[in-house]
C-alpha positions as a Python dict, from the first residue, in 0.01 Angstrom:
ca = {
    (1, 'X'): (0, 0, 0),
    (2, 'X'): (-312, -178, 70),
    (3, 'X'): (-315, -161, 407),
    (4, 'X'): (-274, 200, 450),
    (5, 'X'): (-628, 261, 285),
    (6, 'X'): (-811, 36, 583),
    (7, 'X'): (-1019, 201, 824),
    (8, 'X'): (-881, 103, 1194),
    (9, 'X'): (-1205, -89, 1339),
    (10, 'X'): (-1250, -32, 1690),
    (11, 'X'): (-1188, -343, 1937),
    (12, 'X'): (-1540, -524, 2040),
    (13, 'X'): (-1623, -561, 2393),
    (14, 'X'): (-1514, -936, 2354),
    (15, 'X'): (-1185, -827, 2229),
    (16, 'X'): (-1210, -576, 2529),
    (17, 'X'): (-1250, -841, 2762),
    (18, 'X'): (-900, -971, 2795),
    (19, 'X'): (-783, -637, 2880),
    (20, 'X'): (-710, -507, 3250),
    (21, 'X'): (-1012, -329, 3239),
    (22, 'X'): (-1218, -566, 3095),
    (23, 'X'): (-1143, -805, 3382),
    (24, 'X'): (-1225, -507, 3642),
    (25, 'X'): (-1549, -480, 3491),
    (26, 'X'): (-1590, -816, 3496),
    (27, 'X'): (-1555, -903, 3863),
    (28, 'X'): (-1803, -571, 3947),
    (29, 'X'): (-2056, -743, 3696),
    (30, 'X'): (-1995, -1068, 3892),
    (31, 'X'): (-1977, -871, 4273),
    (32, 'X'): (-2320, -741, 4156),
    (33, 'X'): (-2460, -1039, 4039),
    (34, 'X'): (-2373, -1222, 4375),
    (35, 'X'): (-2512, -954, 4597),
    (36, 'X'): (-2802, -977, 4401),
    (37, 'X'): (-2855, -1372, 4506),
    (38, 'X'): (-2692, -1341, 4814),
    (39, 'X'): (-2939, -1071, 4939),
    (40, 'X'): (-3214, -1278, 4820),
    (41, 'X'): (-3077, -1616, 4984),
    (42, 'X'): (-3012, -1439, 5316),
    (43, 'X'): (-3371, -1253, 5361),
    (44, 'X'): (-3568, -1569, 5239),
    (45, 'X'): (-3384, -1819, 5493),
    (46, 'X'): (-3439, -1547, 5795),
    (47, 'X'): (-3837, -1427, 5691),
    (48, 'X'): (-3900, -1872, 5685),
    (49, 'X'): (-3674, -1883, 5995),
    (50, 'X'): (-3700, -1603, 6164),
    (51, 'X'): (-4037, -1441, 6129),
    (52, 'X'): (-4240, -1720, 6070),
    (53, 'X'): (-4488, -1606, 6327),
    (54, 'X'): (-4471, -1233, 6251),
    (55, 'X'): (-4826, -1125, 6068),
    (56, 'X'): (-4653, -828, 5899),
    (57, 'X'): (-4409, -1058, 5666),
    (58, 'X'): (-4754, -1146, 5473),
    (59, 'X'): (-4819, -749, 5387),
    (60, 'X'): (-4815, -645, 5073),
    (61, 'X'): (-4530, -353, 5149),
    (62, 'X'): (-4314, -540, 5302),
    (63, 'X'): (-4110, -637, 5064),
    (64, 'X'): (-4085, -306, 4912),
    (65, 'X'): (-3968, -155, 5251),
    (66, 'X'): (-3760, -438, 5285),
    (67, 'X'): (-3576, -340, 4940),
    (68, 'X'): (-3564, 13, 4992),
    (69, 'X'): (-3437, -9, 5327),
    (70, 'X'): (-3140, -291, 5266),
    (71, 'X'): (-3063, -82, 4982),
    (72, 'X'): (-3031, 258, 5192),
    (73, 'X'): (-2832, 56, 5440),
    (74, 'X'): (-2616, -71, 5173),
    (75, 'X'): (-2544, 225, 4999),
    (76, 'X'): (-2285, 331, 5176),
    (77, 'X'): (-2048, 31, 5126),
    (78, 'X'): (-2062, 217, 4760),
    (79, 'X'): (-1740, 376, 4873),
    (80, 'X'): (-1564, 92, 4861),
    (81, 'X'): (-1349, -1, 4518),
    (82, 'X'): (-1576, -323, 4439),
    (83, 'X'): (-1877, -185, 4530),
    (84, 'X'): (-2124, 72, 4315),
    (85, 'X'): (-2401, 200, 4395),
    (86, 'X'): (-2564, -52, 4127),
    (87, 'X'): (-2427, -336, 4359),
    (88, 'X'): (-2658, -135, 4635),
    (89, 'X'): (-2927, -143, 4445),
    (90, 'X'): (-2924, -492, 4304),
    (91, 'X'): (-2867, -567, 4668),
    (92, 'X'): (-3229, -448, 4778),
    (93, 'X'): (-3370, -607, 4489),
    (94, 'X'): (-3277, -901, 4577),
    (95, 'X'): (-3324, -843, 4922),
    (96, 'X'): (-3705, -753, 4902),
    (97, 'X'): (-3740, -1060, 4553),
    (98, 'X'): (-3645, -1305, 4868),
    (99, 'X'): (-3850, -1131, 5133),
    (100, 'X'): (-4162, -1156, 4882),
    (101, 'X'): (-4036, -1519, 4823),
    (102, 'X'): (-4011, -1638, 5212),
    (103, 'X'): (-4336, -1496, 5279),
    (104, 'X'): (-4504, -1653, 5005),
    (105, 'X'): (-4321, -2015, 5107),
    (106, 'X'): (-4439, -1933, 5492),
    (107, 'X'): (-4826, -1885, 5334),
    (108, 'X'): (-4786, -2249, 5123),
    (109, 'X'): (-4642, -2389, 5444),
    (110, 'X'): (-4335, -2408, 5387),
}
């Protein structure tokens, strides 16, 4: 029989996608992705807002301690089902990406 002699081909991650675990790993790709903007939203609005007259915002660190540190704060919450410790991570990226952002909008005057 013809069939018989056909190598089984393994499903592709499309295929792989409309499976329950497909969907799991979709939703954690879409938690991370929103932490990721959310984290940069949030720390942009409060550096414009909130430390508009702080001199600090304007050092060249600060972001990075801003990152490392929401990140570290974060990382805990990696306990939780939904959350990884990739979500942490992406978390502080986008944390110290928005922190680097407000400070640059508070030096154009923004």
């Amino acid at each position: 029989v013809a069939y018989c002699n056909e190598r089984r081909v393994r499903p592709s991650r499309a295929v792989l996608a409309g499976t329950p675990e497909g969907r799991w790993r979709m939703f954690e790709l879409m938690v991370l992705i929103g932490a990721g903007i959310g984290g940069f939203v949030m720390l942009k609005n409060f550096v414009v807002r909130r430390l508009r007259y702080v001199d600090a915002v304007h050092s060249p660190i600060f972001p990075l301690l801003t990152g490392i540190g929401v990140a570290l704060v974060s990382w805990p919450l990696a306990a939780l089902p939904l959350v990884t410790t990739a979500t942490s991570a992406f978390f502080g990226l986008g944390a110290g990406l928005g922190a680097r952002s407000g400070s640059r909008a508070l030096k154009s005057g923004g």
